[in-house]
C-alpha positions in Angstrom: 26.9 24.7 -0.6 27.8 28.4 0.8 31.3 29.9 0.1 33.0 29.4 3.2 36.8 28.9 3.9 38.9 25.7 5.0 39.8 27.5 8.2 35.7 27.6 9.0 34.8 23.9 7.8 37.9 22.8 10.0 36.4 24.7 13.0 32.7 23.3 12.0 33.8 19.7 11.4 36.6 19.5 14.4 39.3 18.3 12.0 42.7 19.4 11.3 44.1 21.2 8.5 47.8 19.1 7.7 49.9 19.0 5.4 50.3 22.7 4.0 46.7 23.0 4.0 45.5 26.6 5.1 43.1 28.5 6.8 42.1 31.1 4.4 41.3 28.8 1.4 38.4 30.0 -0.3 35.9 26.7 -1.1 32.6 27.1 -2.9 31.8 23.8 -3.5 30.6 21.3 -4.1 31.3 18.2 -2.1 32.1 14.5 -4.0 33.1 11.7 -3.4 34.0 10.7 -7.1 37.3 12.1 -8.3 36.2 12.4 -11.7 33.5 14.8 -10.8 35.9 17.5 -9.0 35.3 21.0 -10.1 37.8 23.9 -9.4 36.7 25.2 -5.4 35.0 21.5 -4.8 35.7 19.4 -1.9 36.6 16.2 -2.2 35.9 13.5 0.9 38.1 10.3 0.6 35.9 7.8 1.3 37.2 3.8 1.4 35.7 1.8 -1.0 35.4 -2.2 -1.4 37.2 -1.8 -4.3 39.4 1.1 -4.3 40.6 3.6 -1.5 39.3 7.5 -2.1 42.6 8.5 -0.4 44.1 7.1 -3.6 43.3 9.7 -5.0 42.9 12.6 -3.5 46.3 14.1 -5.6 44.6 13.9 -8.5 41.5 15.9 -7.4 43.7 18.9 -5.8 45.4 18.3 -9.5 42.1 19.2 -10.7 40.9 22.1 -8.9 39.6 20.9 -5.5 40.2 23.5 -2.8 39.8 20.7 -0.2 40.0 17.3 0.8 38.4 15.5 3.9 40.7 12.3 4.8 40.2 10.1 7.6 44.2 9.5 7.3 46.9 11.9 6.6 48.2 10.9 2.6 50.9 13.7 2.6 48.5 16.3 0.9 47.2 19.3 2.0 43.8 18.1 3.5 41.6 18.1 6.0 42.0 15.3 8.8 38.7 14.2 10.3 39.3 13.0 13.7 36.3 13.0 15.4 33.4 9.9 15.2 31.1 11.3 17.6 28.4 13.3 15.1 27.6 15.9 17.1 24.1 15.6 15.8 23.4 13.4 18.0 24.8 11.0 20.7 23.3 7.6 18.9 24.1 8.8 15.0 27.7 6.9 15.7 26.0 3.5 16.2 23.7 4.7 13.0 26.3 5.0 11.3 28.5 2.1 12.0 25.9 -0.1 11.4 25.4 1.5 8.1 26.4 -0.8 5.0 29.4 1.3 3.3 30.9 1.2 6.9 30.6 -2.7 7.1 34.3 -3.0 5.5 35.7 0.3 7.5 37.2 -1.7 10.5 39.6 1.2 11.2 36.6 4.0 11.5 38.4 5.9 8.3 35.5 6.7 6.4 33.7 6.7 9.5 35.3 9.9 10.8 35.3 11.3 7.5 31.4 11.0 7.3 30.7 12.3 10.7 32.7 15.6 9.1 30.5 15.5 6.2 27.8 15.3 8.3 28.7 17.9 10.4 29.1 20.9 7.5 26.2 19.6 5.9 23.9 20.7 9.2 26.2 23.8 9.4 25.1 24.3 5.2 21.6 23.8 5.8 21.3 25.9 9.0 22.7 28.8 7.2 20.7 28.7 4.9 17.2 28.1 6.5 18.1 30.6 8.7 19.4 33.1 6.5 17.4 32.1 3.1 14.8 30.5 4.2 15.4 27.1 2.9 12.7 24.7 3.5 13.8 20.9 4.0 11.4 18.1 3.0 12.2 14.4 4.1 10.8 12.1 2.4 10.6 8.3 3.6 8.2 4.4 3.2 9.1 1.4 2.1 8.4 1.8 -1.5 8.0 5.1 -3.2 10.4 7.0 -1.7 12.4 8.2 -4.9 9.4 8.2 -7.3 7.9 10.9 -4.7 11.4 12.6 -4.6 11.2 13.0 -8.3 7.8 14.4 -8.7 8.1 16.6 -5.4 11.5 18.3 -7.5 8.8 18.8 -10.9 6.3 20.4 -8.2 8.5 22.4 -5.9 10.6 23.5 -8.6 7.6 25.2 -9.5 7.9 28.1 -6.5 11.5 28.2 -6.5 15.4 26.6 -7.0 14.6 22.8 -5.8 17.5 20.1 -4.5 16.3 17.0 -5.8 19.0 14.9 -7.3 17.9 12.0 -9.9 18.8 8.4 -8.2 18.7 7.7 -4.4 21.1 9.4 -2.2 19.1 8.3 0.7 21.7 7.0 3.4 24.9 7.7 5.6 26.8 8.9 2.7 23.7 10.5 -0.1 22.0 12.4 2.6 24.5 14.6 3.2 26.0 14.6 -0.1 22.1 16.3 -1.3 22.1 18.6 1.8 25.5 20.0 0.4 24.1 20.7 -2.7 21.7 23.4 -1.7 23.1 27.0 -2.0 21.8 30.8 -1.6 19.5 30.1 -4.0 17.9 27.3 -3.0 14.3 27.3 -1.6 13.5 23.7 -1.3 15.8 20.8 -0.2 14.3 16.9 -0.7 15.7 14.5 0.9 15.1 10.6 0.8 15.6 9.0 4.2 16.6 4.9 4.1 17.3 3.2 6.7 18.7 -0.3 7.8 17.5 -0.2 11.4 16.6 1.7 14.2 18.1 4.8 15.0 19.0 5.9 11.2 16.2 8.3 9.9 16.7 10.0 13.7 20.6 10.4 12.7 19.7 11.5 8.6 17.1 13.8 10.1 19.7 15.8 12.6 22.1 16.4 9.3 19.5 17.9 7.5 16.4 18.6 9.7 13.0 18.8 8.1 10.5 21.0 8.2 7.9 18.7 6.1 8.0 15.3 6.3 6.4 12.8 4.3 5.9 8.9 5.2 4.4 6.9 1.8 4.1 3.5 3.4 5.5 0.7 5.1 6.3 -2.4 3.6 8.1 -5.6 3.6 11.3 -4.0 2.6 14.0 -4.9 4.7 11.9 -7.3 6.3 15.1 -9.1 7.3 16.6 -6.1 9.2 14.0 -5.0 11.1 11.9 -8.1 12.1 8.6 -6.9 11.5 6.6 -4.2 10.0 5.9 -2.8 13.7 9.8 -1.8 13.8 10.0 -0.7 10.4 7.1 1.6 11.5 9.0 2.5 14.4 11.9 3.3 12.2 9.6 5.3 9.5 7.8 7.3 11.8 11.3 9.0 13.4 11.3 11.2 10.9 7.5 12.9 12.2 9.2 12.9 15.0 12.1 15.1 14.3 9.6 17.8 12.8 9.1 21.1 14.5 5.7 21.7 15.9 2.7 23.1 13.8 3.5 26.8 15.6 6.7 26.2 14.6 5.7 25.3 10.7 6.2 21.7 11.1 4.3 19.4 8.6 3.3 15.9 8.7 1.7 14.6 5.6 0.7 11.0 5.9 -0.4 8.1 3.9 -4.3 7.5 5.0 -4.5 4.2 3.3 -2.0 3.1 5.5 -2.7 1.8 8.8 0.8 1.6 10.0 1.5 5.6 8.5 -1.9 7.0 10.1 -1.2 5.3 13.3 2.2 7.7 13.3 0.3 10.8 14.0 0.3 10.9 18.0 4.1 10.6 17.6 4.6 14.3 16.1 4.2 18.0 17.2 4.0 18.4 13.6 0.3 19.6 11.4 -0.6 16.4 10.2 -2.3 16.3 6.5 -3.6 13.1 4.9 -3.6 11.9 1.2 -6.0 9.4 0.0 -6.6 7.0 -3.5 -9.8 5.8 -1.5 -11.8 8.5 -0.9 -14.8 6.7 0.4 -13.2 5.0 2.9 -10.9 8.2 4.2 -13.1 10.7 4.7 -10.5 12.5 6.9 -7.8 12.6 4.4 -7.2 16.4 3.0 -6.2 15.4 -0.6 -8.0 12.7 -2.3 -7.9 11.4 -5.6 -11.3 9.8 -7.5 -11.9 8.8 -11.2 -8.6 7.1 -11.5 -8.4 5.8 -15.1 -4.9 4.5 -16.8 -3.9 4.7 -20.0 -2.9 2.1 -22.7 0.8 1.7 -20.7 -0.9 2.3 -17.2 -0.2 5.9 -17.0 -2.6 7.4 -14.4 -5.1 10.6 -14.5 -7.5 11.0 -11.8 -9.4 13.8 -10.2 -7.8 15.7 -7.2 -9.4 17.1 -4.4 -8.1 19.5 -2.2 -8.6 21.7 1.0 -8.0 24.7 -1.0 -10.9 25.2 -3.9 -12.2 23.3 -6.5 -10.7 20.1 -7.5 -8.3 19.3 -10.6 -7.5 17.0 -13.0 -4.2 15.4 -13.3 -2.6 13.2 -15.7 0.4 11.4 -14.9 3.7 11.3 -17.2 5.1 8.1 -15.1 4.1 4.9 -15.8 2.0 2.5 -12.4 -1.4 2.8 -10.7 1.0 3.5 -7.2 1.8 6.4 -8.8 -1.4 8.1 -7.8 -0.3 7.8 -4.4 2.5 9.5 -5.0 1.4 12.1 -6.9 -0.7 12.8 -3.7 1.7 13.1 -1.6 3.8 15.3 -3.7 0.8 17.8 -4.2 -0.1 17.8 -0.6 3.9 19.6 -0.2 3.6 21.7 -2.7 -0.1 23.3 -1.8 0.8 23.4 1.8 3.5 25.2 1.0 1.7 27.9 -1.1 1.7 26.6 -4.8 -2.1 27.0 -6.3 -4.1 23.6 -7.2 -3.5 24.4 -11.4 0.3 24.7 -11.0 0.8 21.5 -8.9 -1.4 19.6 -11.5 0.4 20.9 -14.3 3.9 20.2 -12.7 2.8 16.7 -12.2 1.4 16.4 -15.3 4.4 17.4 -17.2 7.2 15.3 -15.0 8.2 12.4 -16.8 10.8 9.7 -14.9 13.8 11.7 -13.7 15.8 8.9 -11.9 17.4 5.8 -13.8 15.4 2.3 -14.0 12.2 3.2 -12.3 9.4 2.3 -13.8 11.0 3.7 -17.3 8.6 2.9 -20.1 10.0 2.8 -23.6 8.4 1.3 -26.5 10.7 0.0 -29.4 10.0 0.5 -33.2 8.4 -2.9 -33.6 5.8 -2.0 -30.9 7.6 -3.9 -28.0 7.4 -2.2 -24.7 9.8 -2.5 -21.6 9.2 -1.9 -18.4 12.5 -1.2 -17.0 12.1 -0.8 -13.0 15.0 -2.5 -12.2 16.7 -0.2 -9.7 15.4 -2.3 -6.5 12.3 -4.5 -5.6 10.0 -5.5 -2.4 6.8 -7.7 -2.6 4.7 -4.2 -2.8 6.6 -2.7 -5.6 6.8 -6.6 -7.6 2.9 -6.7 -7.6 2.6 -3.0 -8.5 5.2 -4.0 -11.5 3.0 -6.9 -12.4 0.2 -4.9 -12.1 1.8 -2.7 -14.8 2.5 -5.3 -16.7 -1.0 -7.1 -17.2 -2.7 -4.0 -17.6 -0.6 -2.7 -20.5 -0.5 -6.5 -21.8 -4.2 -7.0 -21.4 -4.9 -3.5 -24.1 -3.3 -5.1 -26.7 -4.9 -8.0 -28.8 -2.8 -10.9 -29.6 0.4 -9.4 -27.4 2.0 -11.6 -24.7 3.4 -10.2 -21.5 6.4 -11.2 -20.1 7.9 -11.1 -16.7 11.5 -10.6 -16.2 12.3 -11.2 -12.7 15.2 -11.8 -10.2 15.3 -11.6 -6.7 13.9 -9.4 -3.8 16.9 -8.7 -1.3 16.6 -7.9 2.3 13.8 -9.7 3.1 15.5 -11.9 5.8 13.8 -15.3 6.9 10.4 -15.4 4.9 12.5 -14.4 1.9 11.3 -17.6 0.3 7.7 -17.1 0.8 7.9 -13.7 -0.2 8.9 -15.0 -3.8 6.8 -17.7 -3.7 3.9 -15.4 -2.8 4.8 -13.8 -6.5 3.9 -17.3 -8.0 0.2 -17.0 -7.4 0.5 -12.9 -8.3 1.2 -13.9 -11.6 -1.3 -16.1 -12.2 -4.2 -14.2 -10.8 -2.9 -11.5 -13.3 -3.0 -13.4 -16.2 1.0 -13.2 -17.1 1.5 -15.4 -19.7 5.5 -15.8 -19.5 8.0 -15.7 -17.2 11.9 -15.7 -17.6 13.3 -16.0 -13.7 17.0 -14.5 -13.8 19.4 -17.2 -12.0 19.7 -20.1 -9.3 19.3 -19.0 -6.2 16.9 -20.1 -3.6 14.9 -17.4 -3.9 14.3 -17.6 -7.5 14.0 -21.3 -7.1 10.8 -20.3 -4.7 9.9 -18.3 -7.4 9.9 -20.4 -10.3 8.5 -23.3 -9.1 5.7 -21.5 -7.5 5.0 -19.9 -10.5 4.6 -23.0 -12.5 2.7 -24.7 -9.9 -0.1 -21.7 -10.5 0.2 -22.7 -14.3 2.4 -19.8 -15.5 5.3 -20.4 -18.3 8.2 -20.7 -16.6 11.8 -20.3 -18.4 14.9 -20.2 -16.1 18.2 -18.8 -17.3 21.4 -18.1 -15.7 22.1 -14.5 -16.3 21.1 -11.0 -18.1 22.9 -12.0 -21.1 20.9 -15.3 -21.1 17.7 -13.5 -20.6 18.1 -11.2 -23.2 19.0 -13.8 -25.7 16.3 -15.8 -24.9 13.7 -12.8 -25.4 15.4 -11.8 -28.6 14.0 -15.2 -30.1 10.7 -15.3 -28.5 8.9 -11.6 -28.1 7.0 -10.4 -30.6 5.7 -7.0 -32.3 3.3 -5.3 -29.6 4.6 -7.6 -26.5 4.7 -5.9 -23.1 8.3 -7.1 -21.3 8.3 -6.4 -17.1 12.3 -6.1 -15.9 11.7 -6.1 -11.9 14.7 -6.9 -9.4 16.8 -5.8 -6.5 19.5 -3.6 -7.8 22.4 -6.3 -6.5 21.4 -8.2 -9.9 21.8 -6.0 -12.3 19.1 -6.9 -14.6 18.8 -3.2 -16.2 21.4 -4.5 -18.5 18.4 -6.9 -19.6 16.5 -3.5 -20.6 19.3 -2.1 -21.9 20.2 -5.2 -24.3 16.6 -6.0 -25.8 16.8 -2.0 -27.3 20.4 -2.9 -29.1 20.0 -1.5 -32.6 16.8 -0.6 -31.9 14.9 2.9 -32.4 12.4 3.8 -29.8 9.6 6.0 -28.7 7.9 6.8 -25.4 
């Protein structure tokens, strides 16, 4: 975040300063929403929680050195009030935003008004600094992928210069402008995940922090339930090639070619379009393509890039899934386009290793036994490329059993069931030998029972704590364990408890 003064975010937001607060407050940042992070010249925005009430405490950050806080309601401390709702953005980001999760419990509009303030400065941040430093913005959206591509894109762009690219998701209402914020007068790129719950919301992320690259991976099953059908989640997707500035202009598209429903986005933007491709022979208009794809002995990938810009490259790939490839593509398509020679993109993707917590982490315990954590969230596409994982690692080792830890899929509205039962037959056409389902729901009820039907080893326990005891009595030296559900059930503590006491390696 620039150094600017409370007087200047007051004017750039539309709130008030109250309660003693003045005009001529020097604040260099950053922004955060977690007291416990405040740093002396930070800002802290009050946000209401399910739990517990940012206002709360907002006398304990100025205790601590914030220079600032944004409130939606006056708590008798110098502070910001944010009284406007209307983002001015955009006349629809309101309804984006209201019908964003955090705000479902926010009947008053409190943190409502405080995140349309928070949206506001970050656009006034980032506009500063494109204008004045040049700052390039990449978004960064698909049903699956989305922070795995973040991730590598930070180990690539980091490459020509300072890169935003925060481990974890901050892809919504509230992490989208919470990354924009973080950029600063040194900062050349910006990265930015876009999620989105329905229509309207990538449009509203994209006016906080407009891109000048955009990059669409895929599009999925995720939130199934929300949107209806992959058509609207495509309609959704593709809003952020439509925010990009035209190719005169430096805009750039770069888009999935194995997907239909990606490649069909290209009439909707102004942008320079570029393709990426894992199936060269059946792309031939994609610009970066990858053959010779071989995985590892834990289904790490290398693979042969080709490029518009010389000779081709090898690459071998530090994170763990055969979807990775994809990725990787992607990634490299940014950071050539955006001047970075073909041997430092491969060796920036060769060197990245997972940066964000419970994707696809690979760790390997002293008695041989290897977890696959990817437990941060799951969708049918990123399940099978889990299990896919899974069974090739499992199938390297003789005499080693892989086993399947899995809980539920959320979001995926009224063919939730089938979805899971879908995952039944998966597992048996990949040859997992054992599967633990975590809990009793109906989903997991689909799951289990489709599983067995298919011939699979079913064992269904209640919770992590059952799983992980159940595991501790029945994996072996050299066995391959899959942890794979939506981040509502927690199952990284599943991960977490079969390394207790345990050494490991990668």
């Amino acid at each position: 975040m620039i150094e600017m003064t409370s007087g200047t975010i007051a004017e750039v937001t539309g709130g008030h300063l109250v309660d003693g607060a003045t005009a001529d407050t020097v604040v260099t940042g950053p922004v955060e929403f977690d007291s416990r992070r405040i740093t002396p010249g930070s800002v802290f925005m009050a946000l209401p929680g399910e739990r517990v009430d940012g206002h709360d405490f907002v006398p304990g950050a100025l205790r601590d050195g914030a220079a600032l806080a944004m409130v939606g309601r006056a708590v008798g401390q110098p502070s910001l009030l944010c009284t406007a709702v209307d983002d001015a953005s955009g006349p629809d980001s309101g309804a984006a935003q209201r019908n964003a999760a955090y705000l479902d419990n926010d009947p008053e509009g409190i943190g409502e008004r405080v995140l349309a303030a928070v949206g506001r400065l970050a656009r006034y941040n980032t506009d500063r600094l494109v204008a004045e430093e040049g700052l390039t913005v990449v978004g960064v959206t698909g049903s699956a992928g989305k922070t795995s591509t973040k991730d590598l894109l930070g180990a690539v762009l980091s490459r020509a210069g300072a890169t935003v690219a925060p481990p974890g998701s901050f892809n919504n209402e509230i992490g989208h402008p919470y990354t924009a914020l973080k950029a600063g007068r040194d900062t050349r790129f910006l990265v930015a995940e876009m999620s989105a719950r329905g229509q309207g919301h990538i449009a509203h992320l994209a006016r906080i922090a407009p891109p000048r690259v955009g990059v669409v991976l895929n599009v999925g099953t995720a939130h199934l339930g929300e949107f209806g059908s992959r058509e609207a989640i495509a309609r959704a997707k593709g809003e952020l090639v439509e925010a990009l500035p035209t190719a005169e202009d430096g805009g750039l598209a770069i888009l999935n070619a194995d997907d239909d429903f990606v490649s069909a986005m290209a009439p909707r933007t102004r942008a320079r379009i570029i393709r990426f491709s894992m199936t060269a022979e059946g792309r031939p208009d994609a610009d970066y393509v990858a053959t010779d794809i071989t995985l590892d002995e834990v289904a790490r990938a290398s693979f042969t890039m080709h490029h518009p810009h010389g000779d081709p490259v090898p690459v071998t790939l530090g994170v763990f899934g055969a979807h990775q490839v994809s990725n990787a593509l992607a990634a490299a398509a940014v950071g050539m386009e955006c001047g970075l020679d073909a041997a430092t993109v491969a060796d920036a993707l060769s060197c990245h290793v997972a940066a964000s917590a419970n994707r696809m982490d690979v760790r390997t315990r002293a008695d041989g036994v290897t977890v696959i954590n990817d437990t941060y969230n799951a969708n049918p596409d990123s399940m099978r490329a889990g299990i896919d994982a899974l069974a090739y690692t499992a199938a390297g080792r003789p005499d080693a059993c892989g086993w399947a830890v899995l809980g539920q899929m959320a979001e995926l509205g009224d063919g939730a069931r089938d979805e899971h039962a879908r995952l039944g037959e998966v597992l048996a056409q990949r040859r997992v030998g054992h599967v633990v389902v975590v809990g009793n729901g109906v989903n997991q009820n689909a799951l289990a029972e489709s599983a067995e039907a298919h011939g699979v080893a079913v064992r269904r326990v209640e919770n992590a704590d059952a799983a992980v005891n159940f595991l501790d009595l029945n994996v072996e030296p050299n066995d391959v364990v899959l942890v794979k559900a939506s981040y509502a059930d927690g199952l990284w503590s599943v991960a977490e408890g079969l390394f207790a006491g345990e050494e490991e390696s990668r």
